[in-house]
C-alpha positions as CSV (number, residue, x, y, z in Angstrom):
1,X,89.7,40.0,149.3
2,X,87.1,37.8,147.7
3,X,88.3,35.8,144.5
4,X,85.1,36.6,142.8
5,X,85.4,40.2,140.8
6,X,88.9,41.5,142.6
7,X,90.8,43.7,140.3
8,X,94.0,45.5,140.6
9,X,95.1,48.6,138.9
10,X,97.6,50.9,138.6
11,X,98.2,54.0,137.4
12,X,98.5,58.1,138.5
13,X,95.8,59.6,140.5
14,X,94.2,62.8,138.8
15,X,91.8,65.5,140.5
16,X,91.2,65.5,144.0
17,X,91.0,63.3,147.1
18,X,87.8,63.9,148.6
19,X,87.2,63.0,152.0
20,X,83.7,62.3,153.1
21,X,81.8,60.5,155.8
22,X,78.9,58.1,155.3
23,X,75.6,58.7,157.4
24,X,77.2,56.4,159.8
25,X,80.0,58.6,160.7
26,X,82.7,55.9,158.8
27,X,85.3,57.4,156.7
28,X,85.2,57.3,153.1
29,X,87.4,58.7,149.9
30,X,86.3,59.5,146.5
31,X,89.4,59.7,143.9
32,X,89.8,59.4,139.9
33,X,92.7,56.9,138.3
34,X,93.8,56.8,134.9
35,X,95.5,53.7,133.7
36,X,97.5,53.3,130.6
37,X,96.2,51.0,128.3
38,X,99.5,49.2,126.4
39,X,98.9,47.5,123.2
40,X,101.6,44.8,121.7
41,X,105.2,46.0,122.6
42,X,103.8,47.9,125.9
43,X,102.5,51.0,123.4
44,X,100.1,53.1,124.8
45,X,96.9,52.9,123.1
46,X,94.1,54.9,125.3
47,X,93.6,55.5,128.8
48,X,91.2,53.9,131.2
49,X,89.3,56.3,133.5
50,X,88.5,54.7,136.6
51,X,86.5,56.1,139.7
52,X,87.6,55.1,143.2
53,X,85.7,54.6,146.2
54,X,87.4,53.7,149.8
55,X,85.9,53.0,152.9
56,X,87.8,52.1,156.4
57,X,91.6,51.2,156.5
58,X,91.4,51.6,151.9
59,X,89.9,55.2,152.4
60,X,92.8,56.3,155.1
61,X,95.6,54.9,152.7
62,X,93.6,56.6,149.4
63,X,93.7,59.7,151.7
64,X,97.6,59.8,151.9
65,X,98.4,60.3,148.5
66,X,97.9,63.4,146.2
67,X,96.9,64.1,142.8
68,X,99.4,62.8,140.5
69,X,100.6,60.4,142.7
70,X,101.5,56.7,140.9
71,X,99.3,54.2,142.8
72,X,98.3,50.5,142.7
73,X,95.0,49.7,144.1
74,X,93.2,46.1,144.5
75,X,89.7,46.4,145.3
76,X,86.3,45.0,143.1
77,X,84.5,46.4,140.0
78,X,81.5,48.0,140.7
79,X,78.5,47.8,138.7
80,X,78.9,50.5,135.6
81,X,76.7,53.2,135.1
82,X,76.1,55.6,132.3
83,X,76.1,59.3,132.4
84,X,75.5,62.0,129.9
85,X,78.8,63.8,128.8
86,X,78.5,68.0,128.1
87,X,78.3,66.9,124.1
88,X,74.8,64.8,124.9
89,X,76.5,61.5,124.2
90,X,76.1,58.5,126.9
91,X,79.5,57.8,128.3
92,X,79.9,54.7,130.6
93,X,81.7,54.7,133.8
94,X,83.3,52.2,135.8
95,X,83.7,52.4,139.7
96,X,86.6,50.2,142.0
97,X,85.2,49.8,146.0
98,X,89.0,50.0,146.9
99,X,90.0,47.9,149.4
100,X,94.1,48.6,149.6
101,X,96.1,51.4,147.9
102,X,100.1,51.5,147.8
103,X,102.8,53.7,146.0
104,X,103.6,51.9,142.8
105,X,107.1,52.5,141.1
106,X,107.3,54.3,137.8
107,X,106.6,52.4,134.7
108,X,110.3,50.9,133.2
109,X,111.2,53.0,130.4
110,X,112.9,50.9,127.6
111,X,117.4,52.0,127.2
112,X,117.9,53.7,124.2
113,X,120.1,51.8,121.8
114,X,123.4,51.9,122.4
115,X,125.4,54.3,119.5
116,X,128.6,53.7,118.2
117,X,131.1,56.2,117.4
118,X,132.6,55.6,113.9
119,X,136.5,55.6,113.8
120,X,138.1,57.6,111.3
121,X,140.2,55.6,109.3
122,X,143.8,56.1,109.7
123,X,143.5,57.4,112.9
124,X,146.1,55.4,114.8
125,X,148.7,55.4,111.8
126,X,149.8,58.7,113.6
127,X,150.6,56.6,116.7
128,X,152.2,54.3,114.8
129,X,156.1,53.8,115.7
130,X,158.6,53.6,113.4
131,X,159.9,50.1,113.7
132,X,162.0,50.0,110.8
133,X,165.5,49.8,112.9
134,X,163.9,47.9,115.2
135,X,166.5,44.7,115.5
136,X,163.8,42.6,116.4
């Protein structure tokens, strides 16, 4: 992959993996992503919609997964375009020419806290032994 404009993403796959030909006969794949967006302390803040495009070896491993699927993808940002949303208003959208898709683990969800159990006072005086004849 080229250093110039390569991004990677990952995120869950949502609608459905098309599966197309160019006029050429080559394979390709049309899919949507949505990526979390995390703000400070990894909170979610919004979502990034992301169209994918595959072609060759990307569109046969974009092809293998299913909506819903949790995927990272490397590929390069394609120039945006602008469409008109059913409310009228101009919505941008962004494009990635995928180049290699992979299953990505699920994000690390933080432990909860560990809890303490209180003790009851006085609870082990009735396990206490009576050493009072003890000798020693």
């Amino acid at each position: 992959m080229s250093k110039h404009n390569s991004v990677a993403f990952t995120g869950n796959l949502v609608g459905e993996i098309k599966l197309s030909t160019t006029s050429g006969g080559k394979p390709v794949t049309y899919g949507r992503l949505a990526v979390d967006l995390l703000g400070p302390e990894n909170v979610k803040t919004g979502t990034l919609w992301l169209g994918l495009t595959a072609y060759g070896q990307g569109a046969a491993q974009l092809a293998g997964f299913a909506r819903g699927a949790r995927v990272a993808i490397e590929g390069k940002l394609d120039a945006p375009s602008v469409y008109t949303d059913a409310q009228g208003t101009p919505q941008a959208s962004l494009r990635v020419v995928t180049f290699a898709v992979s299953a990505a683990p699920l994000p690390v969800q933080p432990a909860p806290a560990p809890t303490t159990t209180p003790v009851m006072a006085g609870a082990g005086a009735a396990f206490a032994e009576d050493d009072s004849n003890d000798p020693f």
